[in-house]
C-alpha positions in Angstrom: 97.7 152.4 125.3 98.6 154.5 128.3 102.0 156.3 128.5 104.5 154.5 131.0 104.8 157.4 133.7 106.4 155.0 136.3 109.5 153.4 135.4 109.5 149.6 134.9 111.0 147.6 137.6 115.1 146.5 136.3 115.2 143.2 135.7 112.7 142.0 133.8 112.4 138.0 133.1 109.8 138.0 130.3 106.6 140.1 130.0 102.8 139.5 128.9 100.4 141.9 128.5 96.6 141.1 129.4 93.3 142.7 128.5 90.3 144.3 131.2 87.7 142.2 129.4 85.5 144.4 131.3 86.9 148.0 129.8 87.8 146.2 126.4 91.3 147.6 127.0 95.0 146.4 127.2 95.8 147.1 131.1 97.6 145.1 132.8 101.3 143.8 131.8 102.3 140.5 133.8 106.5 140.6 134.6 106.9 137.7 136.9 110.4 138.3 139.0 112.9 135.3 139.1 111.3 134.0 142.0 107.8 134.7 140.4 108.8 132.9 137.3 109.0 129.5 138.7 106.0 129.7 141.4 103.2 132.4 140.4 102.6 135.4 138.7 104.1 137.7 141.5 104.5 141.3 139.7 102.2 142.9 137.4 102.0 146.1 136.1 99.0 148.2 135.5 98.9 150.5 132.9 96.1 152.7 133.7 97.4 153.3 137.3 100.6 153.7 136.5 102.1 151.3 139.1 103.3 148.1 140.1 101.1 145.7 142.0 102.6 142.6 143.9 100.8 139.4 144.2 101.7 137.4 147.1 100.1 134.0 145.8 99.0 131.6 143.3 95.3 132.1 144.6 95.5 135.8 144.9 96.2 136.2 141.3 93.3 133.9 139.8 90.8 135.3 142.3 92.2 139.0 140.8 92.0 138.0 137.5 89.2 135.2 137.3 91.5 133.0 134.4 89.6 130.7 132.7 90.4 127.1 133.7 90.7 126.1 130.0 93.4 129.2 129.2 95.7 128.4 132.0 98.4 127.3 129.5 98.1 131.1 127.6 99.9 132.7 130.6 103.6 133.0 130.9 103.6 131.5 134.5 101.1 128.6 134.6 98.7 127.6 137.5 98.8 124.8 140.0 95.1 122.9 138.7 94.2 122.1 142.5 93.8 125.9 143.1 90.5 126.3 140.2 
Protein backbone atom coordinates (compact mmCIF):
# COMPACT_ATOMS: atom_id res chain seq x y z
CA UNK A 1 0.00 0.00 0.00
CA UNK A 2 1.25 3.46 -0.78
CA UNK A 3 2.80 5.65 2.04
CA UNK A 4 0.38 8.58 3.31
CA UNK A 5 2.48 11.68 2.02
CA UNK A 6 -0.50 14.05 2.53
CA UNK A 7 -1.93 14.34 5.91
CA UNK A 8 -5.43 12.94 6.54
CA UNK A 9 -8.10 15.49 6.93
CA UNK A 10 -8.85 15.99 11.25
CA UNK A 11 -11.93 14.74 11.90
CA UNK A 12 -12.48 11.63 10.73
CA UNK A 13 -16.14 9.97 11.14
CA UNK A 14 -15.39 6.40 10.08
CA UNK A 15 -13.27 5.10 7.18
CA UNK A 16 -13.47 2.29 4.34
CA UNK A 17 -11.07 1.44 2.13
CA UNK A 18 -11.96 0.26 -1.54
CA UNK A 19 -10.16 -1.60 -4.25
CA UNK A 20 -9.30 -0.29 -8.24
CA UNK A 21 -10.77 -3.53 -9.55
CA UNK A 22 -9.21 -2.35 -12.66
CA UNK A 23 -5.35 -2.13 -11.07
CA UNK A 24 -6.11 -5.06 -8.59
CA UNK A 25 -4.98 -2.64 -5.88
CA UNK A 26 -6.33 -1.01 -2.59
CA UNK A 27 -6.65 2.81 -3.67
CA UNK A 28 -9.05 4.61 -2.65
CA UNK A 29 -10.12 5.10 1.26
CA UNK A 30 -13.80 6.56 1.63
CA UNK A 31 -13.97 9.17 4.93
CA UNK A 32 -17.39 10.61 4.65
CA UNK A 33 -17.40 14.22 6.75
CA UNK A 34 -20.42 14.65 9.22
CA UNK A 35 -22.31 16.08 6.72
CA UNK A 36 -21.21 13.28 4.18
CA UNK A 37 -22.18 10.61 6.67
CA UNK A 38 -25.83 11.14 6.59
CA UNK A 39 -26.29 12.10 2.75
CA UNK A 40 -23.40 10.63 0.42
CA UNK A 41 -19.99 9.62 0.23
CA UNK A 42 -18.61 13.27 0.10
CA UNK A 43 -14.68 12.78 0.87
CA UNK A 44 -12.46 10.15 -0.33
CA UNK A 45 -8.99 9.69 -0.27
CA UNK A 46 -6.83 8.30 -2.94
CA UNK A 47 -3.90 6.63 -2.11
CA UNK A 48 -1.91 6.59 -5.20
CA UNK A 49 -2.33 10.32 -5.69
CA UNK A 50 -1.77 11.26 -2.51
CA UNK A 51 -4.76 13.56 -2.04
CA UNK A 52 -8.15 14.20 -1.11
CA UNK A 53 -10.99 14.29 -3.65
CA UNK A 54 -14.43 15.86 -2.85
CA UNK A 55 -17.63 14.45 -4.19
CA UNK A 56 -20.29 16.94 -4.51
CA UNK A 57 -23.24 14.24 -5.02
CA UNK A 58 -24.83 11.02 -4.56
CA UNK A 59 -24.73 10.58 -8.47
CA UNK A 60 -21.23 11.81 -8.87
CA UNK A 61 -19.86 9.07 -6.66
CA UNK A 62 -21.60 5.94 -8.34
CA UNK A 63 -20.93 7.26 -11.82
CA UNK A 64 -16.93 7.52 -10.32
CA UNK A 65 -17.03 4.35 -8.90
CA UNK A 66 -19.73 2.28 -10.98
CA UNK A 67 -21.01 0.29 -7.42
CA UNK A 68 -22.77 -2.58 -8.10
CA UNK A 69 -26.57 -2.24 -7.39
CA UNK A 70 -26.56 -5.55 -5.38
CA UNK A 71 -23.43 -4.16 -2.98
CA UNK A 72 -24.92 -0.89 -2.11
CA UNK A 73 -25.36 -2.09 1.49
CA UNK A 74 -21.19 -3.00 1.72
CA UNK A 75 -20.48 0.83 1.71
CA UNK A 76 -20.31 2.85 4.94
CA UNK A 77 -22.69 5.54 3.46
CA UNK A 78 -25.49 3.83 1.51
CA UNK A 79 -27.16 4.93 -1.82
CA UNK A 80 -30.57 6.45 -2.54
CA UNK A 81 -31.93 3.16 -5.02
CA UNK A 82 -33.74 5.86 -7.44
CA UNK A 83 -30.27 7.08 -8.51
CA UNK A 84 -29.03 3.21 -10.20
Amino acid sequence: MPRLEQELPDKIITAQIYPDFDCEEWRYLFIPTEKGFLNHMDRIYDLRKNEVINIASNKEFIERFKPEIDDKYKFIVTFERNIF
